[in-house]
N, CA and C atoms as an extended XYZ file, in Angstrom:
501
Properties=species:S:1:pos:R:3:atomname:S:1:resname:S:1:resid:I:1 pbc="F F F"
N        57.338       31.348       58.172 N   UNK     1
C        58.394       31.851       57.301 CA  UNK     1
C        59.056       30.683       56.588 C   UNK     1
N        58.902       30.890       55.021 N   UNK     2
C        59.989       29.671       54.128 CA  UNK     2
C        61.119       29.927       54.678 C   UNK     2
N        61.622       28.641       54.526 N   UNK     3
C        63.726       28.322       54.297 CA  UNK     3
C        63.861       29.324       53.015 C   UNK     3
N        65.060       30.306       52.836 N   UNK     4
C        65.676       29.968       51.594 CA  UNK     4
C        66.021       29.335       51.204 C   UNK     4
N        65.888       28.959       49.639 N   UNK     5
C        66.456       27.996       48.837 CA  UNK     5
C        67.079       28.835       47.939 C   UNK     5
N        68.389       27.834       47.505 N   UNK     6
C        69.048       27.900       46.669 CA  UNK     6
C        68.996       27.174       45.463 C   UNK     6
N        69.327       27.451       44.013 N   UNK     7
C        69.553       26.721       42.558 CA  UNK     7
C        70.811       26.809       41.973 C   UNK     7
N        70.911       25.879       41.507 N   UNK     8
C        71.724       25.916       40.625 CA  UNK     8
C        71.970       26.507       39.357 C   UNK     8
N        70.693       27.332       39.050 N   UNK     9
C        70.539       28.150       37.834 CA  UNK     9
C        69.569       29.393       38.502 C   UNK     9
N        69.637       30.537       37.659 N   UNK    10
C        69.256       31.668       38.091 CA  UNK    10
C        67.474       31.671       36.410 C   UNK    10
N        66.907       32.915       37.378 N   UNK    11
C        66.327       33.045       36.112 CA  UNK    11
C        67.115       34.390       35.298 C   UNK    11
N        66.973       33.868       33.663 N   UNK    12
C        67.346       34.572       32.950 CA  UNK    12
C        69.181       34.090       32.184 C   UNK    12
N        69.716       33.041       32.573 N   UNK    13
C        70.509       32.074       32.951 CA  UNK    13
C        70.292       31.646       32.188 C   UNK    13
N        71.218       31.323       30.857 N   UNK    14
C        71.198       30.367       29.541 CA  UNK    14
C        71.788       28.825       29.996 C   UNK    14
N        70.790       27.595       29.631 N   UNK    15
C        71.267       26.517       30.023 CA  UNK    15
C        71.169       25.819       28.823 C   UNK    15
N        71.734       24.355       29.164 N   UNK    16
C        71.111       23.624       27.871 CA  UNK    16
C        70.773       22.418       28.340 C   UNK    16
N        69.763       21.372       27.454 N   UNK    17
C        69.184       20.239       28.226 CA  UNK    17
C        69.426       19.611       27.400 C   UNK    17
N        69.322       18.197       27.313 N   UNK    18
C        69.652       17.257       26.339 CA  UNK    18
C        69.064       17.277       25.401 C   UNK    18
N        68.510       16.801       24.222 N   UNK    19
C        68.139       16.246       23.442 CA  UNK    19
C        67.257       18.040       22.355 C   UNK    19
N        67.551       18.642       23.451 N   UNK    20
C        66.856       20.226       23.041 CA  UNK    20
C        67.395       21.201       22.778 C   UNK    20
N        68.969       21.444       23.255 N   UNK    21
C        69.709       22.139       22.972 CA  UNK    21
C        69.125       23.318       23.861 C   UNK    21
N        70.167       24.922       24.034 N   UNK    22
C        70.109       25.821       24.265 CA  UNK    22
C        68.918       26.854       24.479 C   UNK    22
N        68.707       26.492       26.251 N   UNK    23
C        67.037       27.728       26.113 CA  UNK    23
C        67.389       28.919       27.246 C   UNK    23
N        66.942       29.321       27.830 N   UNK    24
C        66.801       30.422       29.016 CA  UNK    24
C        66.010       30.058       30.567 C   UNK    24
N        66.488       30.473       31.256 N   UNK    25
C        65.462       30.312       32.502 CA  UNK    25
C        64.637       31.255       32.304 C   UNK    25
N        63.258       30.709       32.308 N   UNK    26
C        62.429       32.151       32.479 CA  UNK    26
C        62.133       32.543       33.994 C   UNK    26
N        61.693       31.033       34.607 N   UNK    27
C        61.324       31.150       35.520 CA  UNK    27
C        61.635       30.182       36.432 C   UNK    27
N        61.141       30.194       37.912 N   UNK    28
C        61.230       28.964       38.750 CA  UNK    28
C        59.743       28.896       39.406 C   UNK    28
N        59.321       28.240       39.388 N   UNK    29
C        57.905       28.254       39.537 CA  UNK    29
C        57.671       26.895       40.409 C   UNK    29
N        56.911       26.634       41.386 N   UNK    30
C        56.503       26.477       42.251 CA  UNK    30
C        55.417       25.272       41.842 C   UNK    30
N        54.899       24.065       41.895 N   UNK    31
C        54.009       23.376       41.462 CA  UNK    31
C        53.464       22.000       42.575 C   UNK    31
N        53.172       21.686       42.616 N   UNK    32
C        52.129       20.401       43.564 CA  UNK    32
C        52.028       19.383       42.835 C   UNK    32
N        52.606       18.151       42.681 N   UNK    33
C        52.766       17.094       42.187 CA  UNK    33
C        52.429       15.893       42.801 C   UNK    33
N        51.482       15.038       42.632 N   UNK    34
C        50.838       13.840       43.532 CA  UNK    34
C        50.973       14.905       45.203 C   UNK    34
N        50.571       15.880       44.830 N   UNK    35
C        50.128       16.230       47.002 CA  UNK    35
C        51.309       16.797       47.262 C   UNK    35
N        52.626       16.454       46.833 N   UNK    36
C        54.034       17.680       46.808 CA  UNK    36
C        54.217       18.496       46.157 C   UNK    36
N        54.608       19.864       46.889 N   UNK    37
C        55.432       20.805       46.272 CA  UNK    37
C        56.646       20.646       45.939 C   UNK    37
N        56.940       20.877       44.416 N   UNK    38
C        57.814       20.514       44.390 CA  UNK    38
C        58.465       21.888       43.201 C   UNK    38
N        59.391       22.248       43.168 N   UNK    39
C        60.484       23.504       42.207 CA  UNK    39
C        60.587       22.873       41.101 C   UNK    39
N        60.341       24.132       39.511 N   UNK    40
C        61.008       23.557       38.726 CA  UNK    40
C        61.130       24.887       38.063 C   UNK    40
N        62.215       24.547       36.645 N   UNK    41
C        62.958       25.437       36.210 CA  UNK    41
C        62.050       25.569       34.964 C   UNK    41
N        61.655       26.609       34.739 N   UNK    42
C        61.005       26.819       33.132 CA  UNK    42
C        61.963       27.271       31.873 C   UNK    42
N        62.036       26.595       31.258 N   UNK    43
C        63.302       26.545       30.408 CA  UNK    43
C        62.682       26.794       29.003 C   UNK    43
N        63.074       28.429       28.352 N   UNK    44
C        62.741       28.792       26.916 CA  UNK    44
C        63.828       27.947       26.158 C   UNK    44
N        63.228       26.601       25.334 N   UNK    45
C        64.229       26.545       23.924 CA  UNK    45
C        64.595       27.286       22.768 C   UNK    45
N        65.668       27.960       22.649 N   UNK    46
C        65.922       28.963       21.705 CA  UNK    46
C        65.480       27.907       20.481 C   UNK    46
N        65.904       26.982       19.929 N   UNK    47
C        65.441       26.667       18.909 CA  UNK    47
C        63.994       26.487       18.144 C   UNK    47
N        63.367       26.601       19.562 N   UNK    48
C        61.774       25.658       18.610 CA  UNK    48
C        61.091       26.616       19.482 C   UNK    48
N        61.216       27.527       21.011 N   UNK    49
C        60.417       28.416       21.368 CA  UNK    49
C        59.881       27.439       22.440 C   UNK    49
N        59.977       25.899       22.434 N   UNK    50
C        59.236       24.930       23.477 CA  UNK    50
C        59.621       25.429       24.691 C   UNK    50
N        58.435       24.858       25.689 N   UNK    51
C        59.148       25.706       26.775 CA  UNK    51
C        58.927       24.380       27.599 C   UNK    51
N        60.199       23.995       28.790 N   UNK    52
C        60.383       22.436       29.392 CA  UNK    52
C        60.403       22.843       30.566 C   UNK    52
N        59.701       22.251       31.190 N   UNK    53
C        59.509       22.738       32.854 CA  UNK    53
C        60.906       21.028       33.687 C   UNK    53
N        61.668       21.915       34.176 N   UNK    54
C        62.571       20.777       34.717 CA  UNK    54
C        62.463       21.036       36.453 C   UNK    54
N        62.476       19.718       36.972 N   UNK    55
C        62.481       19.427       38.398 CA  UNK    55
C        63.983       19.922       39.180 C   UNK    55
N        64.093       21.241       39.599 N   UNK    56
C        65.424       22.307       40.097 CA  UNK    56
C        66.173       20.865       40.861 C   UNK    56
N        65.285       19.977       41.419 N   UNK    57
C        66.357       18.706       42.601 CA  UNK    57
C        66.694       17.599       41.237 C   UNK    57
N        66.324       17.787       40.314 N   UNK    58
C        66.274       17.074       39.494 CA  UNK    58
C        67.329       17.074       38.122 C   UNK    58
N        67.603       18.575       38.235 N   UNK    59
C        68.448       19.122       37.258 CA  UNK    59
C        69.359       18.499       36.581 C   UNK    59
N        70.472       18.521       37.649 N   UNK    60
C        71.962       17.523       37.420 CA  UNK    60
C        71.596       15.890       36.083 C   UNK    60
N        70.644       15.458       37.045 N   UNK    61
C        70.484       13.812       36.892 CA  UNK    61
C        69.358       13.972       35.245 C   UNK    61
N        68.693       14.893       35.376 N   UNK    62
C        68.385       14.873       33.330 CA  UNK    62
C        69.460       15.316       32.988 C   UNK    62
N        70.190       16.318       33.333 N   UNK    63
C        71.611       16.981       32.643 CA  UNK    63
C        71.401       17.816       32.237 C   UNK    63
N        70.396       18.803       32.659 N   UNK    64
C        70.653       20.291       32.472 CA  UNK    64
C        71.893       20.804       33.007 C   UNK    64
N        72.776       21.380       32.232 N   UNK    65
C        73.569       22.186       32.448 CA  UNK    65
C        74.159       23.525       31.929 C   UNK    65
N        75.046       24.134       32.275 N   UNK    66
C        75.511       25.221       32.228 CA  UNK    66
C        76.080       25.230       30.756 C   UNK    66
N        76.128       26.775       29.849 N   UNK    67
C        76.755       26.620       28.410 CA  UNK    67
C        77.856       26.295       28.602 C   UNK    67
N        78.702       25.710       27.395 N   UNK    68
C        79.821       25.388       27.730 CA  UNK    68
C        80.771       26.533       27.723 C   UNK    68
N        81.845       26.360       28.426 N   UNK    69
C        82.832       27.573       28.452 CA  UNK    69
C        83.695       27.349       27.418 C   UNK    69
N        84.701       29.016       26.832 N   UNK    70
C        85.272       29.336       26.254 CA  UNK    70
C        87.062       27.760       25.559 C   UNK    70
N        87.440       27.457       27.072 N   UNK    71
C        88.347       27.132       26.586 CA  UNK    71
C        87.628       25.532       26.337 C   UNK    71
N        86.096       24.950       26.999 N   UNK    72
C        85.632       23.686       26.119 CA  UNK    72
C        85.382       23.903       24.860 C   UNK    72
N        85.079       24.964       24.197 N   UNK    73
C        84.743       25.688       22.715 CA  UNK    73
C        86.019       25.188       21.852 C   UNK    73
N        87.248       25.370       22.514 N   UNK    74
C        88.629       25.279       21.598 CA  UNK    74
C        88.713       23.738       22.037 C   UNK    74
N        88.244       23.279       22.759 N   UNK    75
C        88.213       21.343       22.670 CA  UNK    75
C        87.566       20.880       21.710 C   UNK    75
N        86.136       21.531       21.327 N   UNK    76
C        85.595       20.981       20.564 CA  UNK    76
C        85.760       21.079       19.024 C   UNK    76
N        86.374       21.809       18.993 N   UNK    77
C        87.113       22.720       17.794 CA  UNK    77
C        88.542       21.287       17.004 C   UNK    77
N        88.452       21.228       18.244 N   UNK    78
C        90.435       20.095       18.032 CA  UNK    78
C        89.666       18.615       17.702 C   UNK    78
N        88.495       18.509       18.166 N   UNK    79
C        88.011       17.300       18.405 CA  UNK    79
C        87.235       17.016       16.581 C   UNK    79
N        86.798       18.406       16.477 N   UNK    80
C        86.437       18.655       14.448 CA  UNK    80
C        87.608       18.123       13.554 C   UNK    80
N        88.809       18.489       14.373 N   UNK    81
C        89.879       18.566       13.717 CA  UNK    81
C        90.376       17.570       13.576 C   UNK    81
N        90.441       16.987       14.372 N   UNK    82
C        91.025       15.386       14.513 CA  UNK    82
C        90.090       14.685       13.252 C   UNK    82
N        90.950       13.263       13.275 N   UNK    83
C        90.554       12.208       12.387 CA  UNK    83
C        89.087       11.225       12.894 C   UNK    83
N        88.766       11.078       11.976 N   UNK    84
C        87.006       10.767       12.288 CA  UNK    84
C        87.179        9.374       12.692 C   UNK    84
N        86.783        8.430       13.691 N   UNK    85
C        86.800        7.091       13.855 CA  UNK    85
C        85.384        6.433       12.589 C   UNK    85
N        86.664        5.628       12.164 N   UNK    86
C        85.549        4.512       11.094 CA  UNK    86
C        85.341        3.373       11.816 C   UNK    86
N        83.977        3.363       11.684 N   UNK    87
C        83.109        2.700       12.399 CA  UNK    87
C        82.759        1.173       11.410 C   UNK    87
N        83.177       -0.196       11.534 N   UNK    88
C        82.987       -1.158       11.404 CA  UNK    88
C        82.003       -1.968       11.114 C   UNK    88
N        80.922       -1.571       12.392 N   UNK    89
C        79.919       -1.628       12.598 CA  UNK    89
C        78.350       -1.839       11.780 C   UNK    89
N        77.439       -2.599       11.685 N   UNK    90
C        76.644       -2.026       10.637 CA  UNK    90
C        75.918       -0.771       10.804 C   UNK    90
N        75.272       -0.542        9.934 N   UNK    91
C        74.559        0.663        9.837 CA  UNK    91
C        73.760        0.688       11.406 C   UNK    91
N        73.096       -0.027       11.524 N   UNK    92
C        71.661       -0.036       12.844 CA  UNK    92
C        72.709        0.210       13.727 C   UNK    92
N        73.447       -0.737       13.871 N   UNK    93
C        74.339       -0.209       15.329 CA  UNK    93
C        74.861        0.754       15.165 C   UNK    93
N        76.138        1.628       14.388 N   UNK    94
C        76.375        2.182       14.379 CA  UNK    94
C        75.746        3.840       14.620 C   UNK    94
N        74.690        4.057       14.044 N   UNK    95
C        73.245        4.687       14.020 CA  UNK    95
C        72.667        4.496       15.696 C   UNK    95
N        72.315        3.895       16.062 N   UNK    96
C        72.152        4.169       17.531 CA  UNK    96
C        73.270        4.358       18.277 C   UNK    96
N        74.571        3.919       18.368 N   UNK    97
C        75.834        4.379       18.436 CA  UNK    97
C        75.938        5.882       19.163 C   UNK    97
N        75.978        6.676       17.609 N   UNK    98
C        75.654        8.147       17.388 CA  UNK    98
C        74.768        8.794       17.957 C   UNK    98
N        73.585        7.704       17.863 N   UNK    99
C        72.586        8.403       18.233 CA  UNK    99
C        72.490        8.534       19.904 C   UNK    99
N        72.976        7.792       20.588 N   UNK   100
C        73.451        7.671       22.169 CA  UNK   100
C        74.198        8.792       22.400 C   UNK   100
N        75.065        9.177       21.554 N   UNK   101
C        76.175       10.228       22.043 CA  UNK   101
C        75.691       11.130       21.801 C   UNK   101
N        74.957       11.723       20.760 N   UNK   102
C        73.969       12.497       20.230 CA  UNK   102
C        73.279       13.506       21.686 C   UNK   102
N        72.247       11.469       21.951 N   UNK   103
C        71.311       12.174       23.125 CA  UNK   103
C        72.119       12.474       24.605 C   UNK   103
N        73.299       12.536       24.604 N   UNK   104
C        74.199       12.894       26.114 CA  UNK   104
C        73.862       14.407       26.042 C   UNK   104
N        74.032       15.320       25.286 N   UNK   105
C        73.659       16.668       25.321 CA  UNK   105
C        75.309       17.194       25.627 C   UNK   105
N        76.438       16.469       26.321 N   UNK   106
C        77.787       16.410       25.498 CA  UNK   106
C        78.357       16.994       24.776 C   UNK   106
N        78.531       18.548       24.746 N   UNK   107
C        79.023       18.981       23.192 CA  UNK   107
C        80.261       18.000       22.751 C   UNK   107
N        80.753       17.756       23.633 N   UNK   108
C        81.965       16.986       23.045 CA  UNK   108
C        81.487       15.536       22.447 C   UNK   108
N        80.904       14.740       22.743 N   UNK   109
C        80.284       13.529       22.310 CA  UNK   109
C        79.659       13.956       20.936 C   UNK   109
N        78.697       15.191       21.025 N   UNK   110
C        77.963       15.668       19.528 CA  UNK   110
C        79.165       16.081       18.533 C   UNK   110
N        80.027       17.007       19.070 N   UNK   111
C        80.782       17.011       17.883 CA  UNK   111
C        81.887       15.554       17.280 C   UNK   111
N        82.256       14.700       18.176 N   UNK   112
C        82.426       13.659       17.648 CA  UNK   112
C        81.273       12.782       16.525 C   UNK   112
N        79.973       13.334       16.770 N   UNK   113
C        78.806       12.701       15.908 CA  UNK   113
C        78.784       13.584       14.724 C   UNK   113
N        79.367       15.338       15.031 N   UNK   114
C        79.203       15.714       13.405 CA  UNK   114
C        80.550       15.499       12.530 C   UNK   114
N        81.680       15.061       13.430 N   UNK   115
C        83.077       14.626       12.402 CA  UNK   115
C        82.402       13.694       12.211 C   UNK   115
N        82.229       12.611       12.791 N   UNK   116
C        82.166       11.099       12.455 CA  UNK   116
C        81.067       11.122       10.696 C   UNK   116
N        80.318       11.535       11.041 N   UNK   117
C        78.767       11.869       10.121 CA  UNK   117
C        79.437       12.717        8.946 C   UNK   117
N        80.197       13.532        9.157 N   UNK   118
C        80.597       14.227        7.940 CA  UNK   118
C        81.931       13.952        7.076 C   UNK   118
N        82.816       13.231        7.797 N   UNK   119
C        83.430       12.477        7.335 CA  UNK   119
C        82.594       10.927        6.745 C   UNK   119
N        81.842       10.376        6.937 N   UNK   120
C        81.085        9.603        6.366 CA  UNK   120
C        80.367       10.168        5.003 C   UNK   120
N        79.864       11.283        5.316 N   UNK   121
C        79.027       11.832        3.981 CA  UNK   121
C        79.997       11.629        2.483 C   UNK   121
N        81.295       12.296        3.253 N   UNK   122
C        82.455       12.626        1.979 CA  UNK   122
C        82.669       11.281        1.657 C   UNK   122
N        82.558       10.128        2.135 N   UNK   123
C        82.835        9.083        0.908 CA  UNK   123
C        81.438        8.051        0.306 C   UNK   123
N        80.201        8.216        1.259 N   UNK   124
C        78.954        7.554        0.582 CA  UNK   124
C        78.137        8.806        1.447 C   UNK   124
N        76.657        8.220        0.213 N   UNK   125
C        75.300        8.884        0.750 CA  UNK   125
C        75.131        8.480        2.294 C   UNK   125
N        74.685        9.309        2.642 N   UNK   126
C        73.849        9.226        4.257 CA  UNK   126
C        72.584        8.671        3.873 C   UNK   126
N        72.538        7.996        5.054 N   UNK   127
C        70.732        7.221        4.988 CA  UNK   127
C        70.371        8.729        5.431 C   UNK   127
N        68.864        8.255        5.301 N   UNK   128
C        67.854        9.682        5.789 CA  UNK   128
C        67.917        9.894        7.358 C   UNK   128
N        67.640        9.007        8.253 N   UNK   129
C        68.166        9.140        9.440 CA  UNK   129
C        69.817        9.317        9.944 C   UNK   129
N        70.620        9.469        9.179 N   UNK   130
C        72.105        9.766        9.421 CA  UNK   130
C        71.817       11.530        9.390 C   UNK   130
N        71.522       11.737        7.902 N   UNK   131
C        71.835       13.053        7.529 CA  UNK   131
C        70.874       13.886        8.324 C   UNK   131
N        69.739       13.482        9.262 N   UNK   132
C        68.810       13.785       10.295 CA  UNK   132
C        69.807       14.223       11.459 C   UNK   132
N        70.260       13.534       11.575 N   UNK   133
C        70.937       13.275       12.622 CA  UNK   133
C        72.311       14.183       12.457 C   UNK   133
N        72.884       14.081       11.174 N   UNK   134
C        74.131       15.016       11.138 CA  UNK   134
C        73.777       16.916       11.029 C   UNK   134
N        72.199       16.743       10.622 N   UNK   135
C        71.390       17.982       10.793 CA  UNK   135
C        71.774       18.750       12.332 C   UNK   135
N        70.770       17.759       13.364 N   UNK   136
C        70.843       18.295       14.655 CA  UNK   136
C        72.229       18.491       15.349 C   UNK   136
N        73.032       17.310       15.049 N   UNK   137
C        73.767       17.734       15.512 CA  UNK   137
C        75.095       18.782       15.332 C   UNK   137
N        75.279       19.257       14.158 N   UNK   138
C        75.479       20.537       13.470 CA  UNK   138
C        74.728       21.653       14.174 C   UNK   138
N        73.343       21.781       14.574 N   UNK   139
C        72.687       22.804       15.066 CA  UNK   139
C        72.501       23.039       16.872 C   UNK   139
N        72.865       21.650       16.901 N   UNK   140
C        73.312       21.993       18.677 CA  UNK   140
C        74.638       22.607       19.028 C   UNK   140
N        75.380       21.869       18.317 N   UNK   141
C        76.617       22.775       18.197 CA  UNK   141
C        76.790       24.040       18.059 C   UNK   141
N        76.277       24.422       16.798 N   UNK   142
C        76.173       26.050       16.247 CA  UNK   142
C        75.361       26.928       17.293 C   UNK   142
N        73.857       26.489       17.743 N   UNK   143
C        73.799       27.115       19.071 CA  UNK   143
C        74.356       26.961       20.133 C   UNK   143
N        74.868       26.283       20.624 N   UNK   144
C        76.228       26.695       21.822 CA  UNK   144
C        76.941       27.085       21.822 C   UNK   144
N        77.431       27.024       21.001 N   UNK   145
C        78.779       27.265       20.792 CA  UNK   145
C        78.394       29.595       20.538 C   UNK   145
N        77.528       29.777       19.590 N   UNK   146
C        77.377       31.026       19.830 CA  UNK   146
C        76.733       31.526       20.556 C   UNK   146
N        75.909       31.135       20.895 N   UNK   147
C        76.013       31.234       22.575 CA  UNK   147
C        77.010       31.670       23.676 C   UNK   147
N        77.693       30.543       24.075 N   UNK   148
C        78.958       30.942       24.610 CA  UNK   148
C        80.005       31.752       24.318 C   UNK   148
N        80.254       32.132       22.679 N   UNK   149
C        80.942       33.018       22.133 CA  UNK   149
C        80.210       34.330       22.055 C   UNK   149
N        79.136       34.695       22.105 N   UNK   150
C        78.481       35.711       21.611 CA  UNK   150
C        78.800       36.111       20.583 C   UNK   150
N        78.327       35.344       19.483 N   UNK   151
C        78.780       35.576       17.986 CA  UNK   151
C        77.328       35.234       17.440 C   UNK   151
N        76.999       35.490       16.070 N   UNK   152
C        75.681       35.113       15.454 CA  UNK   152
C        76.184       33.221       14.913 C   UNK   152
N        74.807       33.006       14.790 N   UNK   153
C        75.206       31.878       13.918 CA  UNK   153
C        75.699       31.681       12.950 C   UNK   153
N        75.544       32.275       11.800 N   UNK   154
C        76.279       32.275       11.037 CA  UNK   154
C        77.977       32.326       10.968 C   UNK   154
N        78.434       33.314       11.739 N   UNK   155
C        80.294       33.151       12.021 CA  UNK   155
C        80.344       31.575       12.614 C   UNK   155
N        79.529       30.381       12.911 N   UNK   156
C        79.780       29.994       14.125 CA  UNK   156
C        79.694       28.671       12.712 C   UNK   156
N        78.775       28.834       11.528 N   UNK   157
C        78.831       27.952       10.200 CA  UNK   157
C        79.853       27.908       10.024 C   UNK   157
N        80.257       29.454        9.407 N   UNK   158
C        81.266       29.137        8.448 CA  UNK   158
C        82.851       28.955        9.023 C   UNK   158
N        82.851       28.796       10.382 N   UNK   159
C        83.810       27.971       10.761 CA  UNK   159
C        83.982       26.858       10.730 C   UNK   159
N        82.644       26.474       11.172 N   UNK   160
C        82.310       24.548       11.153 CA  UNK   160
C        82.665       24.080        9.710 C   UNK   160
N        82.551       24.969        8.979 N   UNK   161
C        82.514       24.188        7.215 CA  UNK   161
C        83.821       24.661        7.063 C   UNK   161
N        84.753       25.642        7.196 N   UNK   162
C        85.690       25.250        6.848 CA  UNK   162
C        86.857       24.505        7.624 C   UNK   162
N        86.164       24.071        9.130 N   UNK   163
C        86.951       22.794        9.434 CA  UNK   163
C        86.549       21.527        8.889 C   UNK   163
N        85.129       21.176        8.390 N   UNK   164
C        84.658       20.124        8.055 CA  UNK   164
C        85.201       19.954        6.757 C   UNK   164
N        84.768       20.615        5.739 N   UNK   165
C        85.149       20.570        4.562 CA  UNK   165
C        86.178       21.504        4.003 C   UNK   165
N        86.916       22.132        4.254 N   UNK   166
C        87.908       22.692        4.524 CA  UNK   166
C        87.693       23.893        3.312 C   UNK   166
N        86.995       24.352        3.273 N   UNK   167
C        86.618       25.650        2.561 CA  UNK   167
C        87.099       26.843        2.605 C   UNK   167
């Protein structure tokens, strides 16, 4: 007779992982790795359909975690709102910078990357890797965030734009 085990995520359980944004548990599935059994979480990416098999003992330490909740939603909201830090810095650094906070999976770190980035746009062009970058992270946002709200994406834009650009 197995032990029960326990997870930290269920299947069917909306999570999000770094660098991928917002998927589903489909499953927990069972696998043999160098001669161990070992658990992992099968994770649907809503965005791209990829599907990421994560190690369940492993979870925490890539940073799969839970959507964010309602009253982190109104943090990240204040954090749009606030004044954008100007960055000194040259471009390369600054750019991996972003791009570090970016890859935390962080909503709060990302939306500091889409003020910072969009307040940048409004006074010069974006390099091609900025406005890449102010892409995703606009769209990790917008899926979590409706997500956690149960709202479509779209209500979840045209908020972002009229805190960004005040529309």
């Amino acid at each position: 007779m197995s032990a029960e085990k326990f997870y930290d995520f269920i299947v069917g359980q909306k999570a999000v992982y770094p660098c991928h944004g917002v998927g589903t548990i489909e499953n927990i599935e069972e696998c043999s790795i160098g001669g161990a059994q070992q658990d992992f979480y099968v994770l649907k990416i809503h965005s791209t359909g990829a599907k990421v098999m994560v190690p369940t003992r492993a979870a925490k330490t890539v940073g799969l975690r839970s959507v964010i909740s309602l009253p982190d939603v109104e943090k990240v909201f204040q954090i749009l709102q606030s004044p954008s830090k100007k960055s000194t810095a040259t471009w390369n650094r600054r750019f991996r910078a972003l791009n570090d906070k970016l890859n935390t999976g962080d909503l709060v770190e990302i939306a500091e990357v889409l003020r910072d980035l969009s307040s940048l746009s409004s006074d010069k062009e974006l390099s091609f890797g900025e406005k890449k970058m102010l892409e995703r992270a606009r769209n990790m946002l917008v899926s979590e965030i409706s997500v956690a709200r149960g709202e479509e994406k779209s209500v979840i834009e045209h908020e972002l734009n009229h805190i960004l650009f005040a529309i």
